[in-house]
C-alpha positions in Angstrom: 125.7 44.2 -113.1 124.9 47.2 -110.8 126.9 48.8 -108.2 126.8 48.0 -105.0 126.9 51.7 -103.4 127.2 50.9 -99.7 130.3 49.0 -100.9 131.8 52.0 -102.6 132.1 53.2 -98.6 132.9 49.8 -96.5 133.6 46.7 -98.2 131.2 43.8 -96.0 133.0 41.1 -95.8 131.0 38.8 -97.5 133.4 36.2 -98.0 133.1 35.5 -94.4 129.4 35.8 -94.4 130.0 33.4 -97.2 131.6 31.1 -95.0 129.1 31.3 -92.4 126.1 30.4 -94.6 127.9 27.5 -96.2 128.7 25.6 -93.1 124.7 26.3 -91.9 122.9 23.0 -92.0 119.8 23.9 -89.2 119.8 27.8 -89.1 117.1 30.1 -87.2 116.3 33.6 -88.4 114.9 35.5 -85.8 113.8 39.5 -85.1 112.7 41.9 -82.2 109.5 42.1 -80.3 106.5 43.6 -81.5 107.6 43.0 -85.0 107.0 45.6 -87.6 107.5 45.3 -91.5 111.0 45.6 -91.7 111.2 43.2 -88.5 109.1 40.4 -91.0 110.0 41.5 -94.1 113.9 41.3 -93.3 113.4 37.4 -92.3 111.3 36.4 -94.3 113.1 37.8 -97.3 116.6 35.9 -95.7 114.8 32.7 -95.6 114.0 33.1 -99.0 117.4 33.3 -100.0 118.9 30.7 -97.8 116.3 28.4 -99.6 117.4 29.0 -102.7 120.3 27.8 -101.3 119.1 24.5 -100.2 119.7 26.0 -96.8 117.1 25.0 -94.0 116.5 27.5 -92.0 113.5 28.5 -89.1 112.0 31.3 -88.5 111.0 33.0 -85.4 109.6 35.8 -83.9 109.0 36.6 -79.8 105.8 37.8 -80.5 102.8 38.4 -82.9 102.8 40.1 -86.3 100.1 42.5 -87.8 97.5 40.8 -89.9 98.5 43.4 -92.8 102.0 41.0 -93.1 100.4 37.5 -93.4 100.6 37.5 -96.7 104.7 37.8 -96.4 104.6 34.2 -94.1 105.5 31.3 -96.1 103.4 28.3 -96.4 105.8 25.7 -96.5 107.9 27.5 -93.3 105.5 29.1 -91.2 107.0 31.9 -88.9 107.3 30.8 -85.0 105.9 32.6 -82.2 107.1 32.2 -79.3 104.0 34.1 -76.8 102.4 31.0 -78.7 104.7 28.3 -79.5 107.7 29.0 -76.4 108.6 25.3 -76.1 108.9 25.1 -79.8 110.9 27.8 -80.0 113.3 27.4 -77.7 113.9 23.9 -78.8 114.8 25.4 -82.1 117.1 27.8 -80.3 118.9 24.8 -78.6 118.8 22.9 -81.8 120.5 25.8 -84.2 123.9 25.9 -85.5 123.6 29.3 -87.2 121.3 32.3 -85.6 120.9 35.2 -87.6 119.5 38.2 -85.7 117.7 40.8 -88.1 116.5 44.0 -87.2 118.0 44.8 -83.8 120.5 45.9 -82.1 120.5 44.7 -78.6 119.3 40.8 -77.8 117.5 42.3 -75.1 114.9 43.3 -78.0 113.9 39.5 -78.4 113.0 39.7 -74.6 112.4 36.5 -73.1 114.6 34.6 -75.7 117.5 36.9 -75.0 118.8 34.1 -72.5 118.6 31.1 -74.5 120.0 33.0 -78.0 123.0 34.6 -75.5 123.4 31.3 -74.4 123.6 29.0 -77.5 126.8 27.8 -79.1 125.7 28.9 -82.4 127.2 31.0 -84.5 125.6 34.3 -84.4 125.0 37.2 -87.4 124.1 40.5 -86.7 122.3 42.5 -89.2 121.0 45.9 -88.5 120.9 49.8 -89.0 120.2 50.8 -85.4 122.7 52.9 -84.0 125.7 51.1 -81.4 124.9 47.5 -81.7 125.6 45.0 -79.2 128.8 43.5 -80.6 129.6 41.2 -77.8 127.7 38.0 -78.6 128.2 37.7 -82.1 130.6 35.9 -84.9 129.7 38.7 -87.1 128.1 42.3 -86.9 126.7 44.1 -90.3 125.6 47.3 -89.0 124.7 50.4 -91.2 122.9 53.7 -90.0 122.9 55.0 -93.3 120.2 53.4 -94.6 116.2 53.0 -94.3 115.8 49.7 -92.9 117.2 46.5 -91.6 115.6 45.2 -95.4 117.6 47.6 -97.2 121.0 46.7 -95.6 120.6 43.1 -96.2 119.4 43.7 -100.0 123.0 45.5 -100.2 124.3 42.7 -98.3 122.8 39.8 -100.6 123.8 42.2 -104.0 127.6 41.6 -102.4 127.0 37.9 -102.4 129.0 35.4 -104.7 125.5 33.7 -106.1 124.3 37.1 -106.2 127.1 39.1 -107.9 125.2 42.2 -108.3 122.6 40.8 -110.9 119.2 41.6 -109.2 117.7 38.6 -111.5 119.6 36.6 -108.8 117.4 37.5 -106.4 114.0 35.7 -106.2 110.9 37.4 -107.0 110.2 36.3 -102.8 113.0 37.4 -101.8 112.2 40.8 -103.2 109.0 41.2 -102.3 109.5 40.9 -98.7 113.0 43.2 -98.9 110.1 45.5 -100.5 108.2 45.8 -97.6 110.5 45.7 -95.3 111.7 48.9 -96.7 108.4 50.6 -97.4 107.1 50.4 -93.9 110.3 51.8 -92.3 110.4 54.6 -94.2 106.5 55.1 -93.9 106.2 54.6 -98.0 109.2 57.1 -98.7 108.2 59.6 -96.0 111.3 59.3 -93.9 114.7 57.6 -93.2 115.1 57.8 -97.3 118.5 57.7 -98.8 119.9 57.8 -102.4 120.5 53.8 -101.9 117.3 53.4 -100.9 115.9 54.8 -104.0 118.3 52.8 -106.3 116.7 49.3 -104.1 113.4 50.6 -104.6 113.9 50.7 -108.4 116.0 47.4 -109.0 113.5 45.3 -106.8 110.6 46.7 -109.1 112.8 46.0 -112.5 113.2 42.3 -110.9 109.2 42.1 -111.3 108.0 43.2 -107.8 104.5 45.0 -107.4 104.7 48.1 -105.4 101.2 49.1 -106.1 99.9 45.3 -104.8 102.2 45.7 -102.1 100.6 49.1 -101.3 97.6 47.9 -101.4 98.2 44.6 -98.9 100.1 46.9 -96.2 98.4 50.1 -96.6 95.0 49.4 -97.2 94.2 46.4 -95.4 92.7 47.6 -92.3 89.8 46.8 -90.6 86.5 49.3 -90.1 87.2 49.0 -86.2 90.8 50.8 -86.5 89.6 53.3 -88.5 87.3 53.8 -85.8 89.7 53.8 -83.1 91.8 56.1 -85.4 88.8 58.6 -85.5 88.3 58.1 -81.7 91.9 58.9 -81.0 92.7 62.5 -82.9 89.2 63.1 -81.7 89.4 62.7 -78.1 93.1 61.4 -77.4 94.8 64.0 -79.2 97.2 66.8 -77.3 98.6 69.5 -78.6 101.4 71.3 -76.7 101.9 74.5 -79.4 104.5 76.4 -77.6 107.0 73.2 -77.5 105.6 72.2 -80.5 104.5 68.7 -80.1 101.7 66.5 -79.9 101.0 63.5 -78.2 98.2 60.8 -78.3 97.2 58.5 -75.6 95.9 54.8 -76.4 94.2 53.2 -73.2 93.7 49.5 -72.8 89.9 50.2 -72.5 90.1 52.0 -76.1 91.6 48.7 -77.5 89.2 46.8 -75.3 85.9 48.9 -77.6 87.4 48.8 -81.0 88.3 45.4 -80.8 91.9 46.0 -81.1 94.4 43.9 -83.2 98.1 44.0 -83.4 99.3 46.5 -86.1 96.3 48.5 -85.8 98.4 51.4 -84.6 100.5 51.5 -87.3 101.1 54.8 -88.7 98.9 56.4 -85.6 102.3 58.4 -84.4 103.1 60.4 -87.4 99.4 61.6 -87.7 100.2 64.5 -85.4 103.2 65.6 -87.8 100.8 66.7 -90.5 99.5 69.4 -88.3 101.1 72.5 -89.3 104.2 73.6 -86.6 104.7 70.7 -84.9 107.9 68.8 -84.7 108.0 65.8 -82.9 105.2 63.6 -81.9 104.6 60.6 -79.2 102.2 57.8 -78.9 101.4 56.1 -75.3 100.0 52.9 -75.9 98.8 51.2 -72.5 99.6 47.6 -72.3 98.4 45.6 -69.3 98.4 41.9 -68.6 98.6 38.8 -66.6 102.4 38.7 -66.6 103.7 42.7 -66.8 102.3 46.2 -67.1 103.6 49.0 -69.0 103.5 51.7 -71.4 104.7 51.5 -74.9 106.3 54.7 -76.5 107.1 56.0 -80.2 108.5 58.6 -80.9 108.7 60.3 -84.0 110.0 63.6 -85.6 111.2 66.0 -88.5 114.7 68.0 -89.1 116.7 67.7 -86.5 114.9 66.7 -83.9 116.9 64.2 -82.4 113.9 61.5 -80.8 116.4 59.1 -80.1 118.1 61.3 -77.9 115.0 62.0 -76.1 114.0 58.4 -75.9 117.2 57.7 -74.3 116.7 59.8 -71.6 113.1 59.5 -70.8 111.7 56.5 -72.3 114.2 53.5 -71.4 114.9 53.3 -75.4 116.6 54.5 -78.2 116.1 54.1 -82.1 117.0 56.6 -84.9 117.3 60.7 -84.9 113.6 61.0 -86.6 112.0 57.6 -85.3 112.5 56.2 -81.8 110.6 54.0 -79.4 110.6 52.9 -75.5 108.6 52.0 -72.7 107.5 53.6 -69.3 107.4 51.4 -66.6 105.9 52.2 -62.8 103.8 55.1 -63.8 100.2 55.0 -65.0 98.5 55.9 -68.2 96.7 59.2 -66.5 100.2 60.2 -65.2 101.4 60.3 -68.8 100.5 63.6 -70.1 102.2 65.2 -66.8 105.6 63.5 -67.3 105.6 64.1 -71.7 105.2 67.6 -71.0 107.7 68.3 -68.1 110.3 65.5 -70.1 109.7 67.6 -73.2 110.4 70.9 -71.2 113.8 69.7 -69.8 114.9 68.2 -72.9 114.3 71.7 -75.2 116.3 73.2 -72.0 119.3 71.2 -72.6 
């Protein structure tokens, strides 16, 4: 049996969560927009062990996943989309009696199901590591900063479990896979957002038989010749560098997407690029997105020390996230006006 370190600081209160899971009988597992890899690999791996529960469960996501993650998607459960499938969705919304919510901290991140989830009569589970979580419309809240991902808090969470009691040969070799993954991309394979626990999942996931190097392999180098292209094309020509603030800043216009035949996920990674230059502290990528139904800019933010990006985001970008990795979106201003409003924001912000 191995210990459970998050539980030598709080105790989770797992016999409620217990509780919960055994009265489920039509549960949906669902995650924030634009889903990254701890945003699929955090349901995916739930459903996996709600299954080996005999548990049904749905899962669903508000919009598309990169191709990289396909492999995580189960066969016999195939995640939901709802930018695809909304009627579909939102009947298995109204149908649920359990909703677990992973990876977020707001419902406004599941944007145009945040009604219908608020709304439901379901019992709700909240299970995240973003900072001041939305409390409100849930049964239960599980929230941790102190560790890499939404994937490594419920990994702690399911060690806690009664079927699970600490034995990592509990978990199933799917389950562990997609907790993997969910961890790896957060913390950019071990680059940041790494704590002691996460070390200790990292090597009890591959004692329980999981592949890191296949894993590595599937996310990391599984991109297409047109984004490396359009990463060429971008610290070529999109690049800034503002030395004296120390920051840089890339801009991503809809036309760029438009000529290297742009798929979700191919931008993956593109905001910490900057950070290798020598000096620079924090970094920004502008991603233009412009459609039939809204317009507006996408933001990440990410940075090293003490940098506080989430701070930043806050008060600049409508958003929020972590100290070293933040994200948020610019609305009513256009992509040539970008440059202009990064560098004053980032002048007032080392003021205060």
């Amino acid at each position: 049996m191995i210990k459970n370190l998050l539980s030598v600081k709080i105790q989770i209160n797992t016999a409620y969560l217990e509780e919960i899971i055994s009265n489920c009988k039509n549960g949906l597992i669902v995650s924030h927009f634009n889903p990254d890899g701890d945003a699929v690999g955090s349901i995916v791996a739930f459903y996996y062990y709600l299954k080996g529960r005999d548990i049904d469960a749905k899962l669903v996501l508000p919009s598309g996943y990169p191709d990289f993650l396909s492999f995580l998607d189960p066969k016999e459960e195939k995640i939901k989309i709802s930018f695809f499938q909304k009627k579909e969705v939102l009947s298995l919304i109204k149908s649920a009696d359990t909703i677990f919510c992973l990876d977020f901290n707001k419902l406004s991140r599941t944007e145009d199901l945040e009604e219908e989830i608020r709304n439901s009569t379901a019992v709700k589970v909240l299970i995240d590591h973003h900072p001041v979580p939305e409390v409100e419309p849930f049964s239960m809240v599980i929230s941790r900063t102190d560790v890499s991902s939404a994937s490594e808090l419920l990994f702690w969470t399911l060690m806690s479990m009664p079927d699970i009691a600490g034995n990592i040969n509990n978990i199933s070799i799917e389950c562990a896979q997609a907790l993997y993954v969910g961890m790896m991309t957060d913390t950019n394979n071990f680059s940041n957002s790494v704590f002691p626990s996460t070390f200790e999942m990292a090597s009890e996931l591959i004692g329980r038989g999981v592949d890191k190097n296949q894993l590595q392999e599937y996310v990391f180098n599984s991109y297409s010749y047109s984004r490396m292209k359009l990463m060429g094309h971008i610290l070529k020509d999109n690049m800034y560098v503002l030395e004296n603030q120390k920051a840089a800043y890339i801009i991503l216009r809809d036309r760029d997407k438009k000529e290297y035949n742009f798929s979700p996920g191919d931008t993956e990674g593109f905001v910490n690029l900057p950070l290798s230059i020598k000096g620079i502290m924090v970094s920004a990528l502008f991603t233009e997105n412009i459609n039939e139904e809204t317009s507006f800019i996408r933001v990440s933010l990410r940075s090293k020390g003490d940098w506080n990006v989430n701070l930043f985001a806050n008060g600049y970008f409508n958003g929020g996230g972590h100290t070293n990795a933040s994200g948020g979106r610019l609305y009513d201003i256009s992509i040539e006006k970008v440059p202009e409003y990064f560098e004053k924001a980032i002048k007032e912000y080392l003021k205060k």
